[in-house]
N, C-alpha and C positions, 0 to 999 in steps of 0.2 A: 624189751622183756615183757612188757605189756599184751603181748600179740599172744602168751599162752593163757592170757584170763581170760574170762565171759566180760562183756562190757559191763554188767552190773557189779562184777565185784572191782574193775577200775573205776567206776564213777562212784560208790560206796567209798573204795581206798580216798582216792581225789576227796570226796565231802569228808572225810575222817581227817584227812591231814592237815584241812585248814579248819577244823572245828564247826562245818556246816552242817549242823542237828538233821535241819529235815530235809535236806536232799541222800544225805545218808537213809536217814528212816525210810526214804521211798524204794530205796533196796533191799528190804529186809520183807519177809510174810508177817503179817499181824502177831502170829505167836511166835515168832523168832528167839533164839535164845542166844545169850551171848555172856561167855566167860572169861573172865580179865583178873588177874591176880586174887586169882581165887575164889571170887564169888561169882555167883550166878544171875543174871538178870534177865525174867521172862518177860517177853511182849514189848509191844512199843512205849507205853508209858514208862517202864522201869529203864529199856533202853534210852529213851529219850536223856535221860536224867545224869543217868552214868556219862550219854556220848558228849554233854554240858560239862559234866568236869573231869572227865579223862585226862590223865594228863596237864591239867591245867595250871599246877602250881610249879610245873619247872619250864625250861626253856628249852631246847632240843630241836637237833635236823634231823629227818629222817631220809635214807635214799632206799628205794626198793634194790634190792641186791639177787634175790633169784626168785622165781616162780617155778611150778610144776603144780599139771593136772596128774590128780592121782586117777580117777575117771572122771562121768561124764556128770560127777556130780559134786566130785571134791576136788579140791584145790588148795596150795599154798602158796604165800607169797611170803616170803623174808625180808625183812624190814631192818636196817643198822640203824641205832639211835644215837648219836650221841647230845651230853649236854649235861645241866646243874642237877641231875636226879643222881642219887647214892649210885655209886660204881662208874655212872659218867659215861656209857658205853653200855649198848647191850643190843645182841641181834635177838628180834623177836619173831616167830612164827605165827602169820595171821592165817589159822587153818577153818577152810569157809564148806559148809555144805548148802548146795542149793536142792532149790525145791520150785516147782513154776518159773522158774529164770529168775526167782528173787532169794536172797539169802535166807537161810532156815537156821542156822548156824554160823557162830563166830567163835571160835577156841582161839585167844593168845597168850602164849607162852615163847618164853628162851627159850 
């Protein structure tokens, strides 16, 4: 299912799912913006901080469940979570736009 991303947004997903700060960061453009349960975080300092505790106080498997290029510069990929977070379950949409072959954007939402 991998075979419909750009390889930076697999290697980006891969350092997100095991919590690797800055090999994720090295996918992203310097002003990147990246939106998660409702707030916003510009640049890589503010990312940095958020990709350190995303996440971090429950326990959860993720398995990617479907991809689609909307074109040649957006993309999503679907994510099923489950695990000790309120609801226990939830598919997520990690919706990416790229810019120079690096991420410019990260919208996640159910």
């Amino acid at each position: 299912m991998n075979d419909n991303l750009p390889t930076v947004i697999t290697a980006y997903l891969s350092a997100h799912e095991v919590r690797d700060v800055e090999p994720a960061l090295v996918c992203l453009t310097d002003d990147a913006v990246v939106v998660d349960e409702g707030h916003t975080y510009r640049g890589k300092p503010e990312i940095r901080d958020w990709l350190a505790r995303a996440g971090a106080e429950y326990t959860y498997t993720t398995d990617l469940v479907a991809t689609q290029r909307v074109d040649d510069r957006r993309y999503v990929a679907v994510h099923h979570l489950e695990g000790d977070f309120p609801g226990g379950a939830v598919d997520l949409r990690f919706r990416f736009t790229l810019r120079d072959n690096h991420i410019a954007e990260l919208v996640i939402e159910p």
